[in-house]
C-alpha positions in Angstrom: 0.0 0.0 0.0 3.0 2.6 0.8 4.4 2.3 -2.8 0.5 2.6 -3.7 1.1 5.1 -7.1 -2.2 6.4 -9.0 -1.2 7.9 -12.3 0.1 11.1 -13.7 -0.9 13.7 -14.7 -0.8 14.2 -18.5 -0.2 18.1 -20.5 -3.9 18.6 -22.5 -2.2 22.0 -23.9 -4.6 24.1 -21.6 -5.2 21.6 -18.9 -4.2 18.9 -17.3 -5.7 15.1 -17.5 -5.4 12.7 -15.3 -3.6 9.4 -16.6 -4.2 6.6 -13.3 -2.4 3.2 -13.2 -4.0 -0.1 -13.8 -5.8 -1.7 -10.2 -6.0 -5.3 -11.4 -2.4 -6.4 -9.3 -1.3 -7.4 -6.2 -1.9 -5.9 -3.2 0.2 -5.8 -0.2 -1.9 -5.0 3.1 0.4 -3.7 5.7 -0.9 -1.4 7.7 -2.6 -2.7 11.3 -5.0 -0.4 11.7 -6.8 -0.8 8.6 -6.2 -4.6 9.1 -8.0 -3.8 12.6 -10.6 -1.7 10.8 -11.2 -4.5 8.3 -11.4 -6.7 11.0 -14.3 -4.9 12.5 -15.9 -3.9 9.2 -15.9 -7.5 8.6 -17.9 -8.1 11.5 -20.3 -5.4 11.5 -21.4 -6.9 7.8 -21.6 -9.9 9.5 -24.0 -9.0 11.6 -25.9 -6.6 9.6 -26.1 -9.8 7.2 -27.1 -12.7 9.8 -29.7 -10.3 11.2 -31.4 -9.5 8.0 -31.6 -13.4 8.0 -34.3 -13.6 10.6 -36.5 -10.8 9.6 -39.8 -11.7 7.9 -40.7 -9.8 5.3 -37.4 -8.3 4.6 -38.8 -7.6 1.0 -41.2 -5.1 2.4 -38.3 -3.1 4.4 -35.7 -3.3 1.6 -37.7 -0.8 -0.2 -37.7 1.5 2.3 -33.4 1.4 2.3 -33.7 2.0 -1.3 -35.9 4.9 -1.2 -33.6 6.6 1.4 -30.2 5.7 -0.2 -31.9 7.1 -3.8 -32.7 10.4 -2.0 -29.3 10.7 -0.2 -27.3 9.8 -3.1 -29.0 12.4 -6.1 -28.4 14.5 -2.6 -24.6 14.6 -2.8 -25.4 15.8 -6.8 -27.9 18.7 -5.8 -31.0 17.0 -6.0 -33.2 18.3 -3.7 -36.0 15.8 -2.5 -36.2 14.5 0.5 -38.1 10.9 1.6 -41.6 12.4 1.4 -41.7 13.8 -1.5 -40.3 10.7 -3.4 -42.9 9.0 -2.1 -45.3 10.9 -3.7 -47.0 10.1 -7.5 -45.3 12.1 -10.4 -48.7 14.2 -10.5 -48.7 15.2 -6.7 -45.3 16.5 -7.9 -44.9 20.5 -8.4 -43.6 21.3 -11.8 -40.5 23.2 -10.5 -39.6 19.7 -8.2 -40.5 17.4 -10.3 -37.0 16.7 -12.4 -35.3 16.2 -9.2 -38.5 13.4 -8.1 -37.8 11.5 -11.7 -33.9 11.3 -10.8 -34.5 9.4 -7.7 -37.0 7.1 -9.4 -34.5 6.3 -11.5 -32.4 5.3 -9.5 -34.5 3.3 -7.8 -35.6 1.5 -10.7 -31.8 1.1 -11.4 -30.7 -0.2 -8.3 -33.4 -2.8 -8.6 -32.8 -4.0 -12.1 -29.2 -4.1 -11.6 -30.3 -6.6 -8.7 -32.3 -8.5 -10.8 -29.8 -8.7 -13.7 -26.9 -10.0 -11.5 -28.8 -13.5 -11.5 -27.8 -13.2 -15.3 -25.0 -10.9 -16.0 -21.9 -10.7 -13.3 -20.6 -7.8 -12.0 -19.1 -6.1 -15.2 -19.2 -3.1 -17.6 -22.3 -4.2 -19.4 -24.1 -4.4 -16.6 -22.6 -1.0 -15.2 -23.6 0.7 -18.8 -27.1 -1.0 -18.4 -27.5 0.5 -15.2 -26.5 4.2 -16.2 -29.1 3.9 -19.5 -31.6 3.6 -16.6 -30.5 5.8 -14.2 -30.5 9.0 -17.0 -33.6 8.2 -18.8 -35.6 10.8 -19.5 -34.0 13.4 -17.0 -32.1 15.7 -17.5 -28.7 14.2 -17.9 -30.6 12.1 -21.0 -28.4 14.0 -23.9 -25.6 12.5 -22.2 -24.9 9.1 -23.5 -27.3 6.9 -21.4 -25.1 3.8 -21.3 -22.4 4.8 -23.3 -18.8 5.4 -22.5 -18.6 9.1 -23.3 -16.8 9.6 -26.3 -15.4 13.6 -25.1 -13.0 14.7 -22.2 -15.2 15.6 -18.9 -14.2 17.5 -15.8 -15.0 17.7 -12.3 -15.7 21.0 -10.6 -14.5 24.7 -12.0 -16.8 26.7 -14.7 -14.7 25.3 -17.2 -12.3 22.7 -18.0 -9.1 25.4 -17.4 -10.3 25.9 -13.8 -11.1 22.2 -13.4 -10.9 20.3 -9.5 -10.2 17.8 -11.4 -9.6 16.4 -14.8 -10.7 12.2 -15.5 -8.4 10.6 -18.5 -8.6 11.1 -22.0 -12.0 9.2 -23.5 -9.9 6.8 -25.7 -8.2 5.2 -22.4 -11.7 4.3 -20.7 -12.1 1.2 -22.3 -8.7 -0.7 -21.2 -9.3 1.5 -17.5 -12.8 0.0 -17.2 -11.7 -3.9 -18.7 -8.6 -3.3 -16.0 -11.1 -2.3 -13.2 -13.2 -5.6 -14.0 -10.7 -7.8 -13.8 -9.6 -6.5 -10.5 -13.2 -7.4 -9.7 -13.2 -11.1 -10.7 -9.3 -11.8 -10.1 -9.3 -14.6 -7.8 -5.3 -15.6 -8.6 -4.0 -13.1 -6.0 -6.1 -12.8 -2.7 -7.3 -9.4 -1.4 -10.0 -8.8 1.1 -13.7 -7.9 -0.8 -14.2 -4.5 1.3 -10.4 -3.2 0.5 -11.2 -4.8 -3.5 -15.0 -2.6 -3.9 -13.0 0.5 -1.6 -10.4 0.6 -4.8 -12.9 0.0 -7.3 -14.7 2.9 -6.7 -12.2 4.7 -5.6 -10.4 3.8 -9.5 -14.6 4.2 -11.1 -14.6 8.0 -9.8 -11.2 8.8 -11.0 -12.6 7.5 -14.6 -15.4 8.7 -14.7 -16.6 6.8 -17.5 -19.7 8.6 -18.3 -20.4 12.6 -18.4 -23.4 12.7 -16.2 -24.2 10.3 -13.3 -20.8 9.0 -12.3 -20.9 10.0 -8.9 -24.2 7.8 -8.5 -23.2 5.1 -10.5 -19.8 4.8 -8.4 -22.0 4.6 -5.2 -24.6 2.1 -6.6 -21.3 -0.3 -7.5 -20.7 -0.8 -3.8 -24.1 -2.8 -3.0 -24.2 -4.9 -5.6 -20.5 -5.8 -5.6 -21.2 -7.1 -2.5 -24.4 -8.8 -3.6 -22.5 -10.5 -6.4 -19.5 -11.7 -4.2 -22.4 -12.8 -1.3 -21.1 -11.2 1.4 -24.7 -9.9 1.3 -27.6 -12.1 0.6 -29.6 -9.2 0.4 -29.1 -5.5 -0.3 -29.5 -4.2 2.3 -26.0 -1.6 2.6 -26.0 1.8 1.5 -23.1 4.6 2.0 -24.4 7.7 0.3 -25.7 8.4 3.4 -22.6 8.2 5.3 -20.6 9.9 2.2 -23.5 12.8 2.1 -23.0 13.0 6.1 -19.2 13.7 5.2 -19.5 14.9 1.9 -16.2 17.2 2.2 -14.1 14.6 3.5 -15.5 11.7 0.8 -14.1 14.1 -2.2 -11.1 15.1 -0.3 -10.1 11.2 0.3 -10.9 10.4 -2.9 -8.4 13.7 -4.4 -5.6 12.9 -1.5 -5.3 9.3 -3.2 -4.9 10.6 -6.7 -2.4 13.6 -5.5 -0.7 12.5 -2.8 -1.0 8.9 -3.8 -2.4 7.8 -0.6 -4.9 5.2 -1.1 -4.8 4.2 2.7 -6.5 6.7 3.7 -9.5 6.7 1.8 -10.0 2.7 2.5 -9.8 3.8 6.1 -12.5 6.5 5.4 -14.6 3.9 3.5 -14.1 1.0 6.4 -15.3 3.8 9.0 -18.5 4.2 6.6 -18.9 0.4 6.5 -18.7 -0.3 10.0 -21.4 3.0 11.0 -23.7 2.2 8.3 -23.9 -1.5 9.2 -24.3 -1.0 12.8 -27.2 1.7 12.2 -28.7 -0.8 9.6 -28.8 -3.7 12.6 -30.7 -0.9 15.1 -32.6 0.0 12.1 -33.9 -3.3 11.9 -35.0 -3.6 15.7 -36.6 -1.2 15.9 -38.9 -1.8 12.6 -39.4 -5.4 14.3 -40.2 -3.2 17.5 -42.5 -0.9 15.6 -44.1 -4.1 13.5 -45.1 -5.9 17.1 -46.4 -2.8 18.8 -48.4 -1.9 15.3 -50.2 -5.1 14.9 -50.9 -5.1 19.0 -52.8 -1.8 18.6 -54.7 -2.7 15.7 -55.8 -6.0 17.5 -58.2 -3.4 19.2 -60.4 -2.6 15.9 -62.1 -5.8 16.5 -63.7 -6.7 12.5 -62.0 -4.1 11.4 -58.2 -5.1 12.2 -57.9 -7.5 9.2 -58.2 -4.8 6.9 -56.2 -2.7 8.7 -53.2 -5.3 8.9 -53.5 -4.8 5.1 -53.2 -1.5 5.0 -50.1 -1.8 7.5 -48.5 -4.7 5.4 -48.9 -1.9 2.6 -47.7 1.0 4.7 -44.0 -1.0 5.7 -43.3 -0.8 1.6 -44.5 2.3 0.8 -45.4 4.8 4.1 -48.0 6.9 2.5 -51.4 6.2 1.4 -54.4 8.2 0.5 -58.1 6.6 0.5 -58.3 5.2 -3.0 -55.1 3.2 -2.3 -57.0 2.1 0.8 -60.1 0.9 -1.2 -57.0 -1.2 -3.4 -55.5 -2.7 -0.6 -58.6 -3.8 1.5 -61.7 -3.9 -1.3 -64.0 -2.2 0.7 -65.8 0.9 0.2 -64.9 4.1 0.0 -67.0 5.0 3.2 -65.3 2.3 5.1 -62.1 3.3 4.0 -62.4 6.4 5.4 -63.1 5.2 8.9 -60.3 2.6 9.1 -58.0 6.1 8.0 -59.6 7.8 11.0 -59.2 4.5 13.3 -55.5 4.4 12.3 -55.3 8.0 13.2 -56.9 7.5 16.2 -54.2 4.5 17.0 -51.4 7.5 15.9 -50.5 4.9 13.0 -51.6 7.4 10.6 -50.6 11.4 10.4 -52.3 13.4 7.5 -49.4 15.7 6.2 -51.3 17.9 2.9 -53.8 19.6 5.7 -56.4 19.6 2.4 -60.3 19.3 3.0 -59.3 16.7 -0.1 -57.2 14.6 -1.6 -55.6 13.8 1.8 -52.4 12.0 1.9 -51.3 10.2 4.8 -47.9 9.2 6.6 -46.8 6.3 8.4 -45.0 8.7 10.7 -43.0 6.3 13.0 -41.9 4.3 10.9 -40.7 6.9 8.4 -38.6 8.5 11.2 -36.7 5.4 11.3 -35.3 6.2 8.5 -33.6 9.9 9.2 
């Protein structure tokens, strides 16, 4: 790791581009207290993986980390909405929101067919460029190559490329950078721990930056399902963008100290540290849903006839925690008169909060268990 080098940088004329080294070697881990992070990292996931073992429904839940690690990472890029407001349909929207609410459904439509497409593709390019066609379509990064390898020199931060942060490689290099980076992913000749191997893989996907829009959320889908594909997750169930948003200046300045100062150690630290903190707030996470899921169906015991449809409308409510009358008239089949009064029995219970404050078209919040997730 101490003779770690990245690349160079390479004269543009006007600017300079940033040439880094091939990843796909072999690593030598010698410092102890990343070993000792690792170490605890290791157990954390561990943890945060046998517990999501036991938990019924899991399904229902994993939306709900989805949906927050969507909103948190289009946050890091600008976007603006927060958990309510993605939960919302396109037409409850406003206008001037409304690009921001289609970039985090797309990327949690992406997240879930890249999922779904491990079972048939492994973790590769292809399935990185099928990912980024999803994530950009029809927002506002859409004239940027959905899918596609850009074909132009990019640049992160600055007006312009001569007052760039920084400046990714020349465009005709991304092809041998990106078939470099997938070896490194599927090298099983010469050992090196998964964690430290997905740490340096998007770590190396940043400094790329294969695409020109979308990178940055690309890069921090990678993460979950690298560790889906390798099974050291059996479910997705870890997210970082949070983590990374939480420390947003010291995620971009650990990702620049490795390419200037060529000190990749400190970044895997800085991504261990987000491993371990994520995975222990994902195991109290889970608790207290299970917590919040007992107590829940305790109180609606007390509705008497009514508490079947109303276990519905919770089973509903632990996917998607907001609802308005005509979903409730879906989810049960009753009327629409009846579906009012199991609202205002849920209320009653404080299972329900109505956030518009509208005479009509009320929507309604599963308040605790939403709060679970800030």
């Amino acid at each position: 790791m101490k003779d770690f080098k990245s690349g160079n940088y390479i004269n543009q004329g006007h600017y300079k581009s940033f040439q880094p080294e091939f990843i796909n070697k072999k690593w030598l881990l010698e410092d102890m207290e990343l070993i000792q992070l690792l170490s605890k990292a290791d157990r954390q996931l561990g943890r945060l993986d046998m517990y999501s073992e036991h938990i019924p429904d899991i399904e229902l839940f994993i939306s709900m980390h989805v949906l927050k690690e969507a909103t948190q990472s289009s946050k890091i890029e600008g976007t603006q909405t927060n958990m309510e407001e993605a939960l919302l349909d396109k037409e409850d929207v406003s206008q001037e929101k409304r690009d921001d609410w289609e970039e985090v459904q797309n990327y949690i439509q992406a997240m879930q067919q890249a999922i779904e497409m491990l079972g048939k593709l492994p973790f590769s390019s292809r399935l990185i460029r099928e990912t980024h066609k999803t994530l950009l379509q029809g927002v506002r990064g859409e004239h940027k190559l959905p899918g596609v390898f850009r074909t132009s020199q990019n640049w992160i931060g600055g007006a312009s490329i001569d007052d760039a942060t920084f400046v990714p490689p020349v465009h005709n290099t991304i092809g041998e950078l990106m078939g470099d980076l997938e070896n490194f992913a599927h090298n099983e000749d010469v050992y090196f721990p998964d964690l430290l191997k997905i740490a340096i893989i998007h770590y190396q996907f940043e400094t790329i930056h294969p695409f020109l829009d979308g990178n940055g959320r690309v890069g921090r889908l990678l993460i979950t399902l690298y560790l889906v594909d390798k099974d050291i997750l059996k479910k997705p169930i870890l997210y970082l963008s949070d983590f990374f948003e939480r420390h947003k200046n010291l995620y971009y300045d650990n990702l620049m100290k490795a390419r200037t100062d060529n000190d990749i150690v400190q970044w895997l630290k800085f991504f261990l540290v987000g491993v371990i903190e994520t995975a222990k707030s994902g195991v109290d996470t889970f608790d207290a849903i299970l917590k919040l899921k007992t107590t829940t169906e305790l109180n609606i015991q007390t509705l008497g006839t009514r508490a079947n449809n109303a276990q519905k409308i919770i089973h509903y409510l632990f996917k998607r925690p907001m609802i308005d009358v005509n979903k409730v008239v879906e989810v049960t089949g009753v009327s629409k008169r009846t579906a009012y009064h199991l609202i205002d029995d849920l209320e009653e219970l404080e299972i329900l909060k109505e956030v518009t404050g509208g005479k009509r078209d009320k929507l309604y919040v599963f308040d605790s268990y939403l709060k679970l997730f800030k």
